[in-house]
Structure formats: C-alpha cells, structure tokens
C-alpha positions as CSV (number, residue, x, y, z in Angstrom):
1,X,0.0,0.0,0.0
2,X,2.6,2.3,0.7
3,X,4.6,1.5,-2.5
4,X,1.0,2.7,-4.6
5,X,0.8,5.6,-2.0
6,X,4.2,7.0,-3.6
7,X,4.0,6.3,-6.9
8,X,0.4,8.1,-7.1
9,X,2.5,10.9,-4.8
10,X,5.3,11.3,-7.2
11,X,3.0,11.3,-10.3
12,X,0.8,13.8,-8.8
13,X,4.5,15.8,-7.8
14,X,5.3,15.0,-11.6
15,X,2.0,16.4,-13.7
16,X,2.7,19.6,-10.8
17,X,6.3,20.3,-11.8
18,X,5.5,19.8,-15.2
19,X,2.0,21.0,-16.2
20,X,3.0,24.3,-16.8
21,X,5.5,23.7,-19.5
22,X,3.2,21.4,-21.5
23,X,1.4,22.4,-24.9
24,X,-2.0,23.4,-23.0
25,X,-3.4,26.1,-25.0
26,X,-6.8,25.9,-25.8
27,X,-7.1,23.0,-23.8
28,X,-9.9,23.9,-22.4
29,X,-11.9,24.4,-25.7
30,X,-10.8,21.2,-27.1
31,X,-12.6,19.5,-24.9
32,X,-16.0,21.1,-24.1
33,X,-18.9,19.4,-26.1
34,X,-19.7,22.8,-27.4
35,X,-23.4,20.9,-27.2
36,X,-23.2,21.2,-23.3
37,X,-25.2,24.0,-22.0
38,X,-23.2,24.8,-18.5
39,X,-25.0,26.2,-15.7
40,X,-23.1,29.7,-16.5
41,X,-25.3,29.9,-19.5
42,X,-28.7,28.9,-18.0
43,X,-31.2,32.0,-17.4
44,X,-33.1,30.9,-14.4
45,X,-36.3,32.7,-15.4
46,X,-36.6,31.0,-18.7
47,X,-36.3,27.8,-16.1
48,X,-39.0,29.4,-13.6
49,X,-41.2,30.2,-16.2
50,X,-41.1,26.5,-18.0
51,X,-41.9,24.7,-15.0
52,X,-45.0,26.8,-13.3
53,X,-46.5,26.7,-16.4
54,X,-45.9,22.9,-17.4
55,X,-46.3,22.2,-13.9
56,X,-49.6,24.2,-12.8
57,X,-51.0,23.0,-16.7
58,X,-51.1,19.3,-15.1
59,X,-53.7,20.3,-11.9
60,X,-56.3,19.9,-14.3
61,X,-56.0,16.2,-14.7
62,X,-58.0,14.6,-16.9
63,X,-56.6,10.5,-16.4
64,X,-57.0,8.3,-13.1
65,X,-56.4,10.9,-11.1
66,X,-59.0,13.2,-12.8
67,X,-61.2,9.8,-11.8
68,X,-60.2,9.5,-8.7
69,X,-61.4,12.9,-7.8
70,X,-64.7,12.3,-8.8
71,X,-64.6,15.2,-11.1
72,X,-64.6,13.4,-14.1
73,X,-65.3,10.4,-15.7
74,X,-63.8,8.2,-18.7
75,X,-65.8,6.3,-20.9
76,X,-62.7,4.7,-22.5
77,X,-60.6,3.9,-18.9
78,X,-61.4,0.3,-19.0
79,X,-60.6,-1.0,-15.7
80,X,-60.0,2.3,-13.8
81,X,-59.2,0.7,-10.3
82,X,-56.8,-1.7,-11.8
83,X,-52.4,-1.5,-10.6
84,X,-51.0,1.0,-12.4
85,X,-48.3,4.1,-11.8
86,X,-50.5,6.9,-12.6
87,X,-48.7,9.2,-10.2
88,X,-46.5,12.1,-11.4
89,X,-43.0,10.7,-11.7
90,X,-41.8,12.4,-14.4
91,X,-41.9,15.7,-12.0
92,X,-38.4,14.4,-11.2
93,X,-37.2,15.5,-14.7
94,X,-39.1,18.1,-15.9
95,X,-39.5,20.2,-12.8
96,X,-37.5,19.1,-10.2
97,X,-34.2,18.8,-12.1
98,X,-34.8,22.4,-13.4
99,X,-35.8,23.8,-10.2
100,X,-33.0,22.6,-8.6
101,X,-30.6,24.2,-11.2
102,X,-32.2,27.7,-10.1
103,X,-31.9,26.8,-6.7
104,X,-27.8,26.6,-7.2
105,X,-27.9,29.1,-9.4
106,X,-29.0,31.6,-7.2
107,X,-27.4,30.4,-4.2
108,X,-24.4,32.1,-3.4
109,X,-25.2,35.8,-4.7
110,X,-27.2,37.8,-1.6
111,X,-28.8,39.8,-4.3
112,X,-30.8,36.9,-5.7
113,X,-31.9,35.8,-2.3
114,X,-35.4,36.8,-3.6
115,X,-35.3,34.2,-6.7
116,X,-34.0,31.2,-5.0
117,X,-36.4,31.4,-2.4
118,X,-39.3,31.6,-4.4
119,X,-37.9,28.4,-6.7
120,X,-37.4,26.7,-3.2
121,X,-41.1,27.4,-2.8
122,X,-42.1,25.9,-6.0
123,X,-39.9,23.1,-5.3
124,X,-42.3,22.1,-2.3
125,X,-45.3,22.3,-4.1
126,X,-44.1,19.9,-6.5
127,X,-42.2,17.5,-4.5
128,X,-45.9,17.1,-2.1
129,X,-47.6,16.3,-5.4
130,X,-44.9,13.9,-6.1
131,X,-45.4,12.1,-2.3
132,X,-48.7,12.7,-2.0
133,X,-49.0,10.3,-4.5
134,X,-46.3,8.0,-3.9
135,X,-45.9,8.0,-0.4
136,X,-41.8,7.6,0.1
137,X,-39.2,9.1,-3.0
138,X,-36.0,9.7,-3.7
139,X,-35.9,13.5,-1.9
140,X,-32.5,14.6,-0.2
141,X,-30.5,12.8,-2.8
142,X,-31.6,14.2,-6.3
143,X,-31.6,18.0,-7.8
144,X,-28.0,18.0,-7.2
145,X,-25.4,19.4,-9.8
146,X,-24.3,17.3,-12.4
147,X,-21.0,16.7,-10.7
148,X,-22.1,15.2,-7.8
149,X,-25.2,13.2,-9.4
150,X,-26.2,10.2,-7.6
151,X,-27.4,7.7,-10.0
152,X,-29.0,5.5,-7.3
153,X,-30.6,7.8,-4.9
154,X,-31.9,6.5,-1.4
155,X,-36.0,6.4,-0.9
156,X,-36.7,8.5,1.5
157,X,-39.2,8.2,4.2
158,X,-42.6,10.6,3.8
159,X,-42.5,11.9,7.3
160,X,-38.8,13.3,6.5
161,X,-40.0,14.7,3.3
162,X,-42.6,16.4,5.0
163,X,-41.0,17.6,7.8
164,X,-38.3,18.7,5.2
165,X,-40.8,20.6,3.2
166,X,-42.4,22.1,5.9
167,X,-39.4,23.7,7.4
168,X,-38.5,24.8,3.7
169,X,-41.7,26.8,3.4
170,X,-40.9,28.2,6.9
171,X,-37.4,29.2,5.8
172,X,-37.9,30.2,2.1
173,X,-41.2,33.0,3.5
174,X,-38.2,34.5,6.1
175,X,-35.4,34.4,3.4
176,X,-37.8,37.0,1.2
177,X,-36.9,40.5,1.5
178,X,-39.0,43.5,0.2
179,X,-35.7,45.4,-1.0
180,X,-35.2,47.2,-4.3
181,X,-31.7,46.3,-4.8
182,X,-33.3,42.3,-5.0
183,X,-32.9,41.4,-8.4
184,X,-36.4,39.7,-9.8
185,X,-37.7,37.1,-12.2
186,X,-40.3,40.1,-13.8
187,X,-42.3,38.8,-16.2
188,X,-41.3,35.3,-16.2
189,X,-42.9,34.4,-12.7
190,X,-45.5,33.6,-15.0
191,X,-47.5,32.9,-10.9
192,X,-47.4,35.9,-9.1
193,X,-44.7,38.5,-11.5
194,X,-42.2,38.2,-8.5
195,X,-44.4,40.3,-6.3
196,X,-42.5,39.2,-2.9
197,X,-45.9,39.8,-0.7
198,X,-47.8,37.5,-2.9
199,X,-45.0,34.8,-2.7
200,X,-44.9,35.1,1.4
201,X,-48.5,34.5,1.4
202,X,-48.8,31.7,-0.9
203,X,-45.9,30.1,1.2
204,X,-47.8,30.9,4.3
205,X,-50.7,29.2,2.7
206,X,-49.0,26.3,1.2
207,X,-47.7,25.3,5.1
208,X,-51.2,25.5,6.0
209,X,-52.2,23.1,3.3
210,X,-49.2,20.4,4.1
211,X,-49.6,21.1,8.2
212,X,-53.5,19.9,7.6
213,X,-52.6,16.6,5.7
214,X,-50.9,15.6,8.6
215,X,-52.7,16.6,11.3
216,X,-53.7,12.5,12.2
217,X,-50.6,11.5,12.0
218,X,-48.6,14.1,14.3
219,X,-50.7,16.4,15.5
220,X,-47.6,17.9,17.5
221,X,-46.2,18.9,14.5
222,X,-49.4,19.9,12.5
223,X,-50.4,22.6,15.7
224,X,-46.8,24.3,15.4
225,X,-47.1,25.0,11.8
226,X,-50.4,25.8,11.6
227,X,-49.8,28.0,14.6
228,X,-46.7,29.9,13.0
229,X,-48.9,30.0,9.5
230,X,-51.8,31.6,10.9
231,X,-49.5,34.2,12.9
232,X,-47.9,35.2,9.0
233,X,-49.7,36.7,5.8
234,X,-52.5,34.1,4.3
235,X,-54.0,34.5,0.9
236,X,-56.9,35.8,2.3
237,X,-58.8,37.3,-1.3
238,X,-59.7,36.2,-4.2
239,X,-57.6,38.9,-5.9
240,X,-54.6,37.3,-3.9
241,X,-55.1,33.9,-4.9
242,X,-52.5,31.9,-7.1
243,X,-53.8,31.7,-10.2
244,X,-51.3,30.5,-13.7
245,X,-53.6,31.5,-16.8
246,X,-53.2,29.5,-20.1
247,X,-53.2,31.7,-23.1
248,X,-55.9,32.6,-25.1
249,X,-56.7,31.5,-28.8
250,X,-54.6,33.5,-30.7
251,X,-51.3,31.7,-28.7
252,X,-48.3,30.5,-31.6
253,X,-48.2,27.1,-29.5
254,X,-51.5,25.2,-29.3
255,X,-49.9,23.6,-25.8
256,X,-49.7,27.1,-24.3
257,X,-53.6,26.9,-24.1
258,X,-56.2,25.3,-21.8
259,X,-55.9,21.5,-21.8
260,X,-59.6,20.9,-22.0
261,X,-59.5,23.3,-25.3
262,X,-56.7,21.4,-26.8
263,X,-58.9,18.2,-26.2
264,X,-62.4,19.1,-26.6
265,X,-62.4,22.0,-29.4
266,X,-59.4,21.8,-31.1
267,X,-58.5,18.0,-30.2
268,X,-60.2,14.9,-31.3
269,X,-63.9,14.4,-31.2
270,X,-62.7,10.8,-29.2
271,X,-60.9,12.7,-26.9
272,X,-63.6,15.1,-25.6
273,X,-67.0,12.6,-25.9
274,X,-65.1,10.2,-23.9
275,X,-64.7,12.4,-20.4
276,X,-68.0,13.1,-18.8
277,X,-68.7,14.8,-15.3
278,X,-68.3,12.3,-12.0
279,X,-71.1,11.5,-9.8
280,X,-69.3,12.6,-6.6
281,X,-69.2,16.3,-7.7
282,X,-73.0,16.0,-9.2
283,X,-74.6,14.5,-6.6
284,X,-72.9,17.3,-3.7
285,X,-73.7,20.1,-5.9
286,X,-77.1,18.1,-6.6
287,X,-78.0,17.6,-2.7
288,X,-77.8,21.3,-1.5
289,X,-79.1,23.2,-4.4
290,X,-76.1,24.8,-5.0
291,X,-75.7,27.9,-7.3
292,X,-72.7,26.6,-8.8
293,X,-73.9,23.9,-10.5
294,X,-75.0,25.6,-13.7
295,X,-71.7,27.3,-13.7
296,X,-69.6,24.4,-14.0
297,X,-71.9,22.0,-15.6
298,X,-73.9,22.0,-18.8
299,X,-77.1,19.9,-18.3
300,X,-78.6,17.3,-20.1
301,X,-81.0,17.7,-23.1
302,X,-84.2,16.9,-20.5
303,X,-82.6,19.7,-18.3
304,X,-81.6,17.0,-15.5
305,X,-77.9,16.7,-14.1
306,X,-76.6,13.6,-13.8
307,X,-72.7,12.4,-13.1
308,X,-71.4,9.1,-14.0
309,X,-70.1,6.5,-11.0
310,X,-66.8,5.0,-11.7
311,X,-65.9,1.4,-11.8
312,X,-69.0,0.5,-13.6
313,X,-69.8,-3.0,-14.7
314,X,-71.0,-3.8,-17.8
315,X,-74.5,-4.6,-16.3
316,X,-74.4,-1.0,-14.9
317,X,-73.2,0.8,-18.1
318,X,-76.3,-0.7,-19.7
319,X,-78.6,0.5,-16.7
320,X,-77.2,3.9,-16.6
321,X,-78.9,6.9,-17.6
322,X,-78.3,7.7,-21.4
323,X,-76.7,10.9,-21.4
324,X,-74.3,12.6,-18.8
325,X,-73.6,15.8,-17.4
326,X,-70.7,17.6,-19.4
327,X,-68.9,20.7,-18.1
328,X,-69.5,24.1,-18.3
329,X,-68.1,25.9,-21.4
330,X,-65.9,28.1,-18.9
331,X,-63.4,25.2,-18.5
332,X,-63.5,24.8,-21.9
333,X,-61.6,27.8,-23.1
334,X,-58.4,28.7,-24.2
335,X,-57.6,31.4,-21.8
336,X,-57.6,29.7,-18.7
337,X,-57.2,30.0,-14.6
338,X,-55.4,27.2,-12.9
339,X,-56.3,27.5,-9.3
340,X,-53.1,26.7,-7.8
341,X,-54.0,27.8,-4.3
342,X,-57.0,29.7,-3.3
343,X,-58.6,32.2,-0.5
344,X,-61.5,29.5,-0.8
345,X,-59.4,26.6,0.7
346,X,-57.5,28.8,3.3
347,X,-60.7,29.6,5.0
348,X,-61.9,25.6,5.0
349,X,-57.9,24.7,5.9
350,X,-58.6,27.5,8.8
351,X,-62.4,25.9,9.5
352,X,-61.0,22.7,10.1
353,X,-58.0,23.4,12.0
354,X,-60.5,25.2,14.2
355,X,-62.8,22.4,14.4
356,X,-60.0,20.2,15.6
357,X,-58.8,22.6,18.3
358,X,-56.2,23.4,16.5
359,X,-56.5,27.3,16.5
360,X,-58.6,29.3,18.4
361,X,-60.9,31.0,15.6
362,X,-64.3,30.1,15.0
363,X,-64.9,27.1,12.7
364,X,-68.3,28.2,11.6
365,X,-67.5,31.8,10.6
366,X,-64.6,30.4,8.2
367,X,-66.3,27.8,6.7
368,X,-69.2,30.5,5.9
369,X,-66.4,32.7,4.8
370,X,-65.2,29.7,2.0
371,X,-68.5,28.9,0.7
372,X,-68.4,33.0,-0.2
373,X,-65.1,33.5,-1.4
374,X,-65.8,30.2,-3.6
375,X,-69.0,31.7,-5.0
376,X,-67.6,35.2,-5.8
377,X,-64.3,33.2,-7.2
378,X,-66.8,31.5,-9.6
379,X,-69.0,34.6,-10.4
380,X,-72.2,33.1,-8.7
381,X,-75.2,35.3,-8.8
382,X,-74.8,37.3,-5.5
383,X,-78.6,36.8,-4.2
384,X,-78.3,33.0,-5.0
385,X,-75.2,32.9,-3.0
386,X,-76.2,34.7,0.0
387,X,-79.4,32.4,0.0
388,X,-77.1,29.1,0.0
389,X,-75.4,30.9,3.1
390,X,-78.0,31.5,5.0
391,X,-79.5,28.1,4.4
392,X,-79.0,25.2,6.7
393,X,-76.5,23.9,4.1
394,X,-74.2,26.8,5.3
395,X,-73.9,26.4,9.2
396,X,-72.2,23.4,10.4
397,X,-74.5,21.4,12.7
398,X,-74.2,17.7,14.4
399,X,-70.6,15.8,15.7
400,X,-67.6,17.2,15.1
401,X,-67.2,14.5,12.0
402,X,-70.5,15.5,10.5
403,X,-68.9,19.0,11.1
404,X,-65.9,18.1,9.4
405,X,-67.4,16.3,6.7
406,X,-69.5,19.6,5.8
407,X,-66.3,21.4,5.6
408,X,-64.4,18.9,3.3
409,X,-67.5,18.5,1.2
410,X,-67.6,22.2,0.4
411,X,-63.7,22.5,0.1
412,X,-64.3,19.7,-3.0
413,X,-66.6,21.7,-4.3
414,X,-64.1,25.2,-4.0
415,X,-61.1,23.3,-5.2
416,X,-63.3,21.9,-8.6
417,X,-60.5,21.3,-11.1
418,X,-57.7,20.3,-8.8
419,X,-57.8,16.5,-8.9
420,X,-54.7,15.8,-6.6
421,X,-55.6,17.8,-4.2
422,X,-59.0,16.1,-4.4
423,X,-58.1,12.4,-4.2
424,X,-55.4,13.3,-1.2
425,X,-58.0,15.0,0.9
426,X,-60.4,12.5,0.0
427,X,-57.8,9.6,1.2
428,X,-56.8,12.1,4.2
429,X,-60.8,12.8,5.7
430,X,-62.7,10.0,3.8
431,X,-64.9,12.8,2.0
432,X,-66.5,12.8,-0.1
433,X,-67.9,9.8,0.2
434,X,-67.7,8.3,-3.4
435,X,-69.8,5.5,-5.0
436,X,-68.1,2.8,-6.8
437,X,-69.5,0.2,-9.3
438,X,-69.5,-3.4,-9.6
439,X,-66.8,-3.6,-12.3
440,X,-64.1,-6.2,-10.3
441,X,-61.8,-3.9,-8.9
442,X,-59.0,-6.8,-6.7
443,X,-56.1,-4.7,-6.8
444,X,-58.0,-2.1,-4.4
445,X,-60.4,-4.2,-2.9
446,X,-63.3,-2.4,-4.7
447,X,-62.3,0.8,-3.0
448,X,-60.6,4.3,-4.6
449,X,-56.6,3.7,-4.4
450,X,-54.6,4.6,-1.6
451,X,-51.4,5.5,-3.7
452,X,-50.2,5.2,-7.3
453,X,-47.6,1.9,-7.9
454,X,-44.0,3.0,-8.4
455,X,-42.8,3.1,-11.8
456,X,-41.3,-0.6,-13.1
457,X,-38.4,1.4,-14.9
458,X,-37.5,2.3,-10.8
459,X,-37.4,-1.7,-10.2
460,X,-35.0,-1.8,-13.2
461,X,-32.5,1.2,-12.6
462,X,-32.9,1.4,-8.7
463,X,-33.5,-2.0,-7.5
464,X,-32.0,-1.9,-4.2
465,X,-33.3,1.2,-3.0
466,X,-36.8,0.7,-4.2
467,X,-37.0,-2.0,-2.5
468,X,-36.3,-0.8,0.7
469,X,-39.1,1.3,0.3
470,X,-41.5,-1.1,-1.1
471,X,-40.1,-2.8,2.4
472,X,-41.5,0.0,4.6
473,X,-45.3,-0.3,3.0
474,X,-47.8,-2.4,4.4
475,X,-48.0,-4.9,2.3
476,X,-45.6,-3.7,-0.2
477,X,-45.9,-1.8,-3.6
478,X,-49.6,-1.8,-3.8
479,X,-52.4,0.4,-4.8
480,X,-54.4,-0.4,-1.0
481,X,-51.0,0.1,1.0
482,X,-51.8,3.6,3.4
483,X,-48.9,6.4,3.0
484,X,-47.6,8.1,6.1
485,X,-50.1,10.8,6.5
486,X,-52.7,8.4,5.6
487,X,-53.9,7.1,9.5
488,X,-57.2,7.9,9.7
489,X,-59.4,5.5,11.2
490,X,-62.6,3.7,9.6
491,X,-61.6,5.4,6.0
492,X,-62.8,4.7,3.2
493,X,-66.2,5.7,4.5
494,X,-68.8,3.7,2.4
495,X,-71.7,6.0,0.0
496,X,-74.7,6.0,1.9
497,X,-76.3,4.6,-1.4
498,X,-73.5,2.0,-2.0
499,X,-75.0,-1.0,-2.8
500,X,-78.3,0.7,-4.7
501,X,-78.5,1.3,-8.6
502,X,-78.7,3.5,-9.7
503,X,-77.1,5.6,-7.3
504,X,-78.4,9.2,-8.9
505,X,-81.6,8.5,-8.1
C-alpha cells in the first residue's frame, strides 16, 4: 500500500512540476462538447417560467387521477381501479431537475436571495404532489449538480420529506426581503410576476395546506405550523389567490392553451365525448341546491344533471342513464385560470383546524367565509349565493365529523379542477364519500386507491433502494398500501347509497 501511495505521490508531484511547460493552449476548448449547455449559461427565469407553467398545466388532470377525484369520468378507462403508476414521476425530470438548477444558481449571490427562495417554494409544491402520490421518494439525494449526481438515490421516508418541506416553506417565506436592490424574475414568474408579498402569502398558505394533511398522524407537529402559518400573511382574497392563466386562442403554441381546449375544441372528437362529469361532484352540488352547479356543468338535453359513477360493470353501463352531465363551457376555453391555491381553501384549511382545536378561531365563521369566497371566485349570482349561506347547508351542525365532513365536502366543491388535491384529501378525511361500481376492482379491494404503484423502470434502474421502500409499505408496492399521513381510522367511508343502482336516483 505504501509502494502505490508514492508512486500516485510522485505522479501527482510530476503532472505539478511539469504541467506548466506542456502544450496546454486551448485546452480547455478542445474538450468542451460545445453541445453542453453549462450552468453559466442557463437564465433561471426562462427555467422558472417552463416549470410553473408545465407544472400548474397538469392540476387539471384529466386520467386516473382526474377519476379519482370524482370530477370526471372516462368512458374509455377500461378497468379504472386496476395496478397502475398513474402518479407524477416524471416531475423528477421536468420540474425538479430544473428547479434545482435555479436553486444553485442563485445560491451564493445575496442579491438573488429573492429568486432562489421563491424556486425553493415551488420546489415544495411539486415535491408534495410527487409524495402525495407515492408516499416515500428519492428527496434529499436528487436535484444535485451534475458533478455530484447520484445515479441510485436513497428512498426517503414521507415523514422526512414532509418535515423537510415544511421547514422549507418556513425558511424560504423569512429568506424574502422587500428590498429594491433584490434582483427579480419580472415577467417570467409567470405565478405571481415576482411580487414578494404575494410569494410570502402563498408560502404561508402552502404550510397550512401540508400542516393539515398531517394533522392524524402528528398532530404535534401539525399545531406548530399551523400555529406559526396563521400568525404570518394568508391569501386571504380572491384577488390574492395563485392563479397560472393558459393563453388565449390566438397563442403561436397550441400547448400554451387550456388542456380541456386542446382536447375538446381543437382536439379529437374521441378525446372530448369520452370524459364526462363524475357523480361525486353531481350529486354534492345536486344535494344542496347549489348555485354553482350551472356554472360548472352544462345539463342534459331533459334539463336533469346527472354524473357518472366509476368502476361501472358492464350490467351497470347498460342500466345507466343515457346521457351525462358535461362541463360548463368556462373550462373549456383557451384562456384559462389554474387554481393553484386559493382564498376558498384557506378559510376551510382554517375551519377545520379550528374544528380540531387546533387554533382558536371560529370554525363556523370560516367555513361560511369559503363557501363566499368560492362563489364570488366563480362569479355566482350574489342573491343566490347569500341564500345558499343562510340556508341550513351553510352552518355546520351535528358531531364534530359530521362538522368536518361539511367542511371537506364544500372544500371539494371550492377546489373543482384540482384532482390531486382532491383524491389526497379525499384519502386524508374519507370525504366525499364516493360511490363505486361493480366492475371487479381486486387490486384495491373495490375501493378508490390509496397510492399510485412505483414506476417498473425504478425496479429496473434502482432496485436496491426501491425495495427498501417497497419494504417499509404495508403490504408492499400496492395500490391499497396507506402512506404516512394516511392514518385515519374507519376510511374509506362507504356512499350511503353504495350497494343501490342507480345511485343518482
């Protein structure tokens, strides 16, 4: 060993001594793929603005998770509860990858302080999609720079993520600085045009979101951040809410437009006959007589409103009504708002969290506070909405979980659009409570999944790690095995018509 030791010594001594007297020019050039584009050339708000709009593009999700949410409904899904990865993998590449370019990018230089902590912001949001879905990932061990590249990374557990992107919310909201000499992202914060105010809020209101989803499983550590989110800036307005809109029709790139345009006008006729309205979202808007159901839904021809179940056997697609509920041409258009995060759901996050004991406001003035801001947000007629609030639909009443199902209820009906967020919270509360066919379903037991599957190209490229973390799920990589957050007892809660066809009547 020593004999290597000072051979490698007296090389290294060697290529010292003489290095300086060897035919080096342009050495440098020679070997540069002049292909690479080096982190000295990357403009990080050409990076921003790629990945809140691809990013903020995919909350209107229109494939099992779309389902899952009870928004929509597939004809052409086949099986829809059958194993799959139908979970947002491919973040890791086309968001996280970039974000975490900006985030090294503006590291080191105090003057873009502002810009990296608004792409650390980002960076949460996408990462709880990404685990939401999943449950444990590959977290503290990828983004990094191409030098130190892991090719293998370690599965992390969801409670360290979490706790990881908590603390990064609390820390990225402090690092923002209202300070003119900040230098800015202008135009291409395509979210909030690098207003500071508007990024501490949303991060405010973000850690509200994530402190919630985990509220059964460590309540400790749900109270402290709700606690310190409730003492900072919330979005509290519908003209503060964070909102990414698509362009109109008169965009050069057909992808820069709304999805459901792209499919249903200037898409395929297949495309757009195939995805109806889901019975979940019907029947809730059905049940209370609520204003917005003729602004996001377009009727049948007989004038009735009926959603489609999900899972249906073919027995059941024969028996069901002819003709479904579409939506509303508003979601239809070109130009349109992706609700990222709205003043809607702060007030029900706020309702609940008082309902809980978790804060000390009042549970029933908030949730009547989100049913308003959800109506004005949707341009309900202002006589119809101030009816449906003082109706008993309005006021929370009975247990706490009837209580608590009233608020989650009406925050599925605010978030309309926002299928991840639907599915979590519906895997988080139990609400809604969701019908589901006959159609076999044995890879979920007949029930809405728990999680997506992890992708099989993981098994191939990341065996060992993966399956330590298929290790750590009940019953392994499954669609019924229960994430982290994912504790509540007695969920799912079965439909109170489950078991009765057809269940719209």
């Amino acid at each position: 060993m020593r004999t290597i030791y000072k051979i490698c010594q007296a090389l290294i001594i060697a290529i010292i001594v003489f290095t300086p007297f060897s035919c080096t020019d342009g050495f440098e050039e020679l070997n540069t793929n002049p292909k690479v584009v080096t982190e000295e050339l990357i403009k990080p708000g050409l990076l921003l603005t790629k990945v809140l709009k691809e990013s903020s593009f995919q909350i209107l999700n229109q494939g099992r998770v779309g389902e899952y949410s009870g928004y929509s409904s597939r004809g052409d899904s086949g099986q829809p509860l059958s194993f799959g990865d139908f979970g947002p993998f491919g973040y890791y590449t086309s968001h996280i990858v970039n974000l975490a370019a900006i985030i090294r990018l503006t590291a080191d230089d105090p003057l873009l302080s502002n810009m990296n902590a608004i792409a650390r912001i980002w960076k949460v949001w996408v990462f709880h999609r990404m685990t939401d879905a999943y449950g444990d990932l590959p977290y503290f061990e990828t983004g990094l720079a191409f030098e130190d590249v892991i090719v293998s990374p370690r599965y992390d557990t969801q409670e360290a993520i979490y706790k990881d992107l908590l603390n990064e919310l609390k820390e990225a909201a402090a690092q923002l600085k209202m300070d003119g000499e900040q230098a800015d992202y202008g135009a291409a914060d395509v979210l909030f045009g690098s207003d500071v105010a508007s990024w501490q809020r949303f991060a405010n209101s973000l850690r509200l979101r994530l402190a919630m989803r985990v509220r059964y499983v460590d309540q400790g550590l749900a109270q402290t951040h709700i606690a310190d989110a409730l003492n900072g800036s919330l979005i509290l307005s519908n003209m503060e809410n964070a909102t990414i809109t698509s362009e109109g029709e008169g965009a050069a790139d057909l992808g820069n437009t709304g999805p459901l345009y792209q499919n249903f006008v200037n898409g395929s006729a297949g495309a757009g006959n195939a995805t109806v309205v889901g019975l979940p979202l019907v029947e809730n808007l059905l049940s209370t007589n609520d204003p917005r159901l003729s602004i996001y839904l377009r009727p049948m021809a007989s004038g009735n409103y009926y959603g489609r179940a999900i899972n249906l056997s073919l027995a059941e697609k024969d028996g069901y009504a002819d003709t479904i509920a579409r939506l509303n041409d508003s979601f239809l258009t070109a130009e349109y708002d992706f609700n990222v995060l709205t003043a809607a759901e702060v007030s029900f996050l706020r309702a609940e969290a008082a309902l809980a004991g978790l804060s000390s406001e009042n549970a029933n003035s908030l949730f009547q506070q989100g049913i308003q801001l959800s109506m004005e947000q949707r341009q309900a007629d202002s006589a119809a909405a101030l009816a449906f609030i003082a109706s008993p639909a309005a006021t929370l009443v009975g247990s706490e979980e009837e209580q608590l199902e009233q608020i989650i209820v009406q925050k599925y009906i605010a978030l309309m659009g926002d299928s991840h967020e639907a599915w979590a919270e519906h895997r988080r509360t139990g609400y809604p409570k969701i019908w589901i066919g006959a159609l076999a379903a044995p890879d979920t037991d007949n029930a809405m999944p728990r999680r997506s599957a992890y992708p099989i190209k993981e098994y191939n490229l990341n065996g060992a790690n993966i399956m330590e973390a298929v290790a750590r799920l009940s019953g392994g990589d499954l669609l019924t095995s229960r994430i982290w957050w994912d504790v509540k007892a007695g969920v799912p809660f079965a439909h109170p018509k489950q078991g009765f066809f057809p269940p719209y009547d």
